[in-house]
C-alpha positions in Angstrom: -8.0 -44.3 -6.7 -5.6 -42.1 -8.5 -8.1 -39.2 -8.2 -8.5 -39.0 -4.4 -4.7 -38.6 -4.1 -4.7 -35.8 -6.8 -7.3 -33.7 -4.7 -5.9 -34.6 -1.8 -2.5 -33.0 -2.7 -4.6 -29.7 -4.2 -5.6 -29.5 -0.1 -2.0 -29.3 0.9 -0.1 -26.2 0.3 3.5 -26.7 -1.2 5.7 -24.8 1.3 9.2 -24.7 0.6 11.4 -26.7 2.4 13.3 -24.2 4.7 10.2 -22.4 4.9 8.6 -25.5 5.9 11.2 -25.9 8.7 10.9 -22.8 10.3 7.3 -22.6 11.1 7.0 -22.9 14.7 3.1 -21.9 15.5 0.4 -23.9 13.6 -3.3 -23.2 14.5 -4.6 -26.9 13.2 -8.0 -27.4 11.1 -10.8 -27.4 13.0 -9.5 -24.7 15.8 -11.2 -21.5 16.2 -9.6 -19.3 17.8 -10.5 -15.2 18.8 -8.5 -12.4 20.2 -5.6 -10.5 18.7 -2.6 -12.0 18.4 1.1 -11.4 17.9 3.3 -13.7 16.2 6.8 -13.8 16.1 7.5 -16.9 14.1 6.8 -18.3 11.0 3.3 -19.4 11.2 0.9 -21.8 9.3 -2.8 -21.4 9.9 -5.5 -24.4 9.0 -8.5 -23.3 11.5 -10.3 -20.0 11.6 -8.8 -17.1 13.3 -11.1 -13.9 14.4 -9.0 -11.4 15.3 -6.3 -9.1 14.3 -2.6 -10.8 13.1 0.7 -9.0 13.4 4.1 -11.3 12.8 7.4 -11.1 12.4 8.0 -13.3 10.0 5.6 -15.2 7.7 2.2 -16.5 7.5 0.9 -19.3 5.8 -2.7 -19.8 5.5 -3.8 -22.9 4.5 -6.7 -24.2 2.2 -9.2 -24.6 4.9 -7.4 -21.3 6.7 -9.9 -18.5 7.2 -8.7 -15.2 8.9 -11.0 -12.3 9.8 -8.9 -9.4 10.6 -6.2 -7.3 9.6 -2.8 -9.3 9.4 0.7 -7.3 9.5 3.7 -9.4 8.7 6.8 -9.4 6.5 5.6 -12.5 3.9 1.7 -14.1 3.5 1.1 -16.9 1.5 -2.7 -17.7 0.9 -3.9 -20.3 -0.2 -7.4 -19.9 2.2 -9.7 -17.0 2.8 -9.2 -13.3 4.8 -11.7 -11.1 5.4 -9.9 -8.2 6.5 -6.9 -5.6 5.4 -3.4 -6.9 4.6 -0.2 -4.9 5.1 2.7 -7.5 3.5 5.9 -6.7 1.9 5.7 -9.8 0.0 1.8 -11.5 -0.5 1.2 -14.8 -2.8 -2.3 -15.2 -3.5 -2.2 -19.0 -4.6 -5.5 -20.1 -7.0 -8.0 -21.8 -4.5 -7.0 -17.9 -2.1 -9.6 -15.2 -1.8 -8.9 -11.8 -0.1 -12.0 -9.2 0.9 -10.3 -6.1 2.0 -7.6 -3.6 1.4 -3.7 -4.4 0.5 -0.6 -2.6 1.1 2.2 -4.4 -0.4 5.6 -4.5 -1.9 5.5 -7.6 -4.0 2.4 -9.1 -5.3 2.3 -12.7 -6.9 -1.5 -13.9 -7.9 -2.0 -17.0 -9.5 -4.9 -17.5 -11.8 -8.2 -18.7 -9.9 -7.6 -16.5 -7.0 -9.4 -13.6 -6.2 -9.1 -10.5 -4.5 -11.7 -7.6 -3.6 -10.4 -4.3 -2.4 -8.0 -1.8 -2.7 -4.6 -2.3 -3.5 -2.0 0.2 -2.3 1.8 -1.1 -3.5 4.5 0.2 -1.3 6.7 2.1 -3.8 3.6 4.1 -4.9 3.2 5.4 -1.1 6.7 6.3 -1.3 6.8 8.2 -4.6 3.4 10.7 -3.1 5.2 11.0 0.3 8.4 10.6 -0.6 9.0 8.4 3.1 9.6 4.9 2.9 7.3 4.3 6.0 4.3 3.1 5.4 0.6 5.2 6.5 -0.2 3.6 10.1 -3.8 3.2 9.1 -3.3 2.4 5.8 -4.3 -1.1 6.4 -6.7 -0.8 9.9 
């Protein structure tokens, strides 16, 4: 009894509240979608996604989320799987979250159990060898 509810909260990602309110887009478990897409709201994925990502404001990618593609956008949270590059200026690999590809970031949080193959390029370090605060276009294509 008590142990279905446990693992049923591990499935549920704790978003906070105001970010909880301001996601707008939600691709639900069990969608697949494909093509690139554009996002200019906070967004919370569930289903799999093929295709490239780039947002304005945050993505969430859920337990049973699976991205393959590059994403581009100011804030990830994973708690799900990408295949693909990330370019982020703030990432949270949460512990059930795996990553295969290449990551440019500014602020990287990992929690213990998650896991992470690739390259990781922070954004300060691109700015000390070019001394430009913009970050390489194909850094994360």
């Amino acid at each position: 009894m008590f142990g279905k509810e446990k693992s049923k909260e591990l499935e549920t990602p704790v978003v906070s509240k105001s970010a909880a309110k301001d996601i707008k887009t939600l691709i639900g478990e069990g969608c697949k979608v494909e093509g690139n897409f554009f996002i200019p709201t906070y967004t919370r994925i569930d289903g799999t996604i093929k295709g490239d990502l780039t947002g304005d404001s945050g993505i969430v990618i859920g337990v049973k989320g699976r991205v393959e593609g590059n994403i581009v956008a100011s804030e990830i949270v994973n708690y799900g799987h990408v295949q693909g590059n990330i370019e982020t200026q703030r990432l949270e690999l949460k512990k059930s979250s795996s990553i295969n590809g290449d990551i440019v970031v500014n602020q990287l949080i990992a929690e213990p159990g998650s896991s992470f193959n690739g390259k990781c390029t922070t954004i300060e370090n691109i700015k000390r060898d070019t001394g430009t605060t913009e970050i390489p276009e194909n850094t994360a294509k």
